[in-house]
C-alpha positions in Angstrom: 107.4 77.9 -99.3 103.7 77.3 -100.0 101.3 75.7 -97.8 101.1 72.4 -99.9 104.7 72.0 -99.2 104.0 71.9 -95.9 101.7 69.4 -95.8 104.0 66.9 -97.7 106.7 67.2 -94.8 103.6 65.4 -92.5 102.1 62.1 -92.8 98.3 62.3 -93.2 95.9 60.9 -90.2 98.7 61.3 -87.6 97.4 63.3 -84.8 101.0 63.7 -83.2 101.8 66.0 -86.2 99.1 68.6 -85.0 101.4 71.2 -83.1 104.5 71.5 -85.6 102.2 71.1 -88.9 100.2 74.3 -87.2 104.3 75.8 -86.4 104.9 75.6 -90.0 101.7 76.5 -91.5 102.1 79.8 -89.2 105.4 80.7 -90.3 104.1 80.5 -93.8 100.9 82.4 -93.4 102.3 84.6 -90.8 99.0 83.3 -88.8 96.7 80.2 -88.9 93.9 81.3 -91.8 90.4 79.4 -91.0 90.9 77.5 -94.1 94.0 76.0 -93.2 92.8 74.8 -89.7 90.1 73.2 -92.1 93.1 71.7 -94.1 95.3 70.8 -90.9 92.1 68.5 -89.8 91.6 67.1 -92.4 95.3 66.5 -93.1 95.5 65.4 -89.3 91.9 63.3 -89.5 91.2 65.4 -86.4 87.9 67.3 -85.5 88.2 70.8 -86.4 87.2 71.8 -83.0 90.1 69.8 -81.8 92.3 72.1 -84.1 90.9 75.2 -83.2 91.5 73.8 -79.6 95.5 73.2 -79.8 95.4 76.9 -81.6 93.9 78.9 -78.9 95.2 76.9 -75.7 99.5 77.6 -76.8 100.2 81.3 -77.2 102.5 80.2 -80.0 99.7 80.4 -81.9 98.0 83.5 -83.8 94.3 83.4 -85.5 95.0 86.9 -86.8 97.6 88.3 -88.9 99.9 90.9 -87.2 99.8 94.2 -87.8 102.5 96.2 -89.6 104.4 97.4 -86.5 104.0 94.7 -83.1 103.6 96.4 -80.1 104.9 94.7 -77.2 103.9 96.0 -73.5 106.3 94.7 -70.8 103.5 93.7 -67.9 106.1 93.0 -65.6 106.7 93.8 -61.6 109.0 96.7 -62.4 106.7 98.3 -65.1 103.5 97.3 -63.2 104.9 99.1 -60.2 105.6 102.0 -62.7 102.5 102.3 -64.9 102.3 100.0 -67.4 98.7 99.7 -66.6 98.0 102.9 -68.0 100.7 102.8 -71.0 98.5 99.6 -72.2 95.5 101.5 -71.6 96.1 104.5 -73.9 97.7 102.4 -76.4 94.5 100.6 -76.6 92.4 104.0 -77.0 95.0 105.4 -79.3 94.8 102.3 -81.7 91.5 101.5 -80.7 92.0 98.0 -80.2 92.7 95.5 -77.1 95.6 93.7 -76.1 95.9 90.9 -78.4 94.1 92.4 -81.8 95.2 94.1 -84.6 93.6 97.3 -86.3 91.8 96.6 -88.9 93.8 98.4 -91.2 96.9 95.8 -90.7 99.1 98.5 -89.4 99.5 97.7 -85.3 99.1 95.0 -82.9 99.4 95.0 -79.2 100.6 92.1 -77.1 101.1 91.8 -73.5 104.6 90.1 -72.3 105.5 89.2 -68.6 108.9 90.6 -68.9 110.8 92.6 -71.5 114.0 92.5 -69.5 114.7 96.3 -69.3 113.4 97.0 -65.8 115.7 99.9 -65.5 113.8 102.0 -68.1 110.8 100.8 -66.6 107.9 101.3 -68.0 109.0 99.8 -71.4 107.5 98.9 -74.7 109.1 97.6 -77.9 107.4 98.3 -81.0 108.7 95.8 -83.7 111.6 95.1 -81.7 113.0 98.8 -80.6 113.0 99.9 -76.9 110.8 102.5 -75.7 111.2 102.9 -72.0 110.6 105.5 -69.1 107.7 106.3 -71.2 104.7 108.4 -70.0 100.9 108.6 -71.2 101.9 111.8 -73.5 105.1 110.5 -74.6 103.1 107.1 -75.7 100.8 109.2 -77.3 103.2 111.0 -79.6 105.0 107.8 -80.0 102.2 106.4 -81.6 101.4 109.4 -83.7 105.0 109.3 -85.0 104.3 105.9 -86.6 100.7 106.6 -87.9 102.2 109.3 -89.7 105.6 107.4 -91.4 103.2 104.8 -92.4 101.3 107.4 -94.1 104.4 108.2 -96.4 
């Protein structure tokens, strides 16, 4: 489905369209592109800052596409308590990039989670949906290297 599609499931100049017209334009795009928030106002008769406002306040919401491979760092009590702290932190040197942000090369993002719901391999990451747990600064390190160098193939 392209964009333009989207836009004819919505009426024009109805504001109470804003949050699933933005839904639907990110499953599309895979994030919201500044153009389309452009098109969503005007689509919406909205302000664009009004837009942008909806898109950064929900988490739903993406402004950047997603890397290649989603890196997913459980935050929770049991990892917390187990060094998730410092998993997130040499991720973020490893990939050089923050929590949130994707390399500029499209390959990784990192995102923070409250809980992944495997407290028992605590601390635990999922990149693009796989379970990494009981994992250690070296061992995240090598992880990480592993992936670099498949996407290299």
């Amino acid at each position: 489905m392209e964009t333009q599609q989207v836009y004819q499931k919505y009426p024009e100049n109805d504001a109470s369209v804003l949050i699933p017209l933005l839904q639907d334009i990110q499953e599309v795009c895979g994030y919201l592109p500044e153009e389309e928030i452009h098109h969503v106002a005007q689509h919406t008769k909205l302000p664009v800052s009004r837009v942008y406002g909806v898109a950064t306040f929900y988490n739903q919401f993406r402004l950047n596409p997603l890397g290649k491979h989603l890196v997913r760092v459980c935050r929770g009590t049991a990892c917390h308590v187990k060094g998730s702290l410092d998993i997130l932190r040499t991720l973020e040197n490893e990939l050089g990039i923050k929590a949130g942000q994707t390399t500029r090369d499209l390959l990784f993002s990192i995102e923070t989670v409250a809980c992944i719901g495997a407290c028992s391999i605590a601390p635990v990451i999922t990149i693009d949906n796989e379970f990494h747990g009981g994992l250690t600064v070296k061992s995240v390190q090598k992880l990480i290297a592993s992936y670099k160098s498949k996407s290299k193939e």
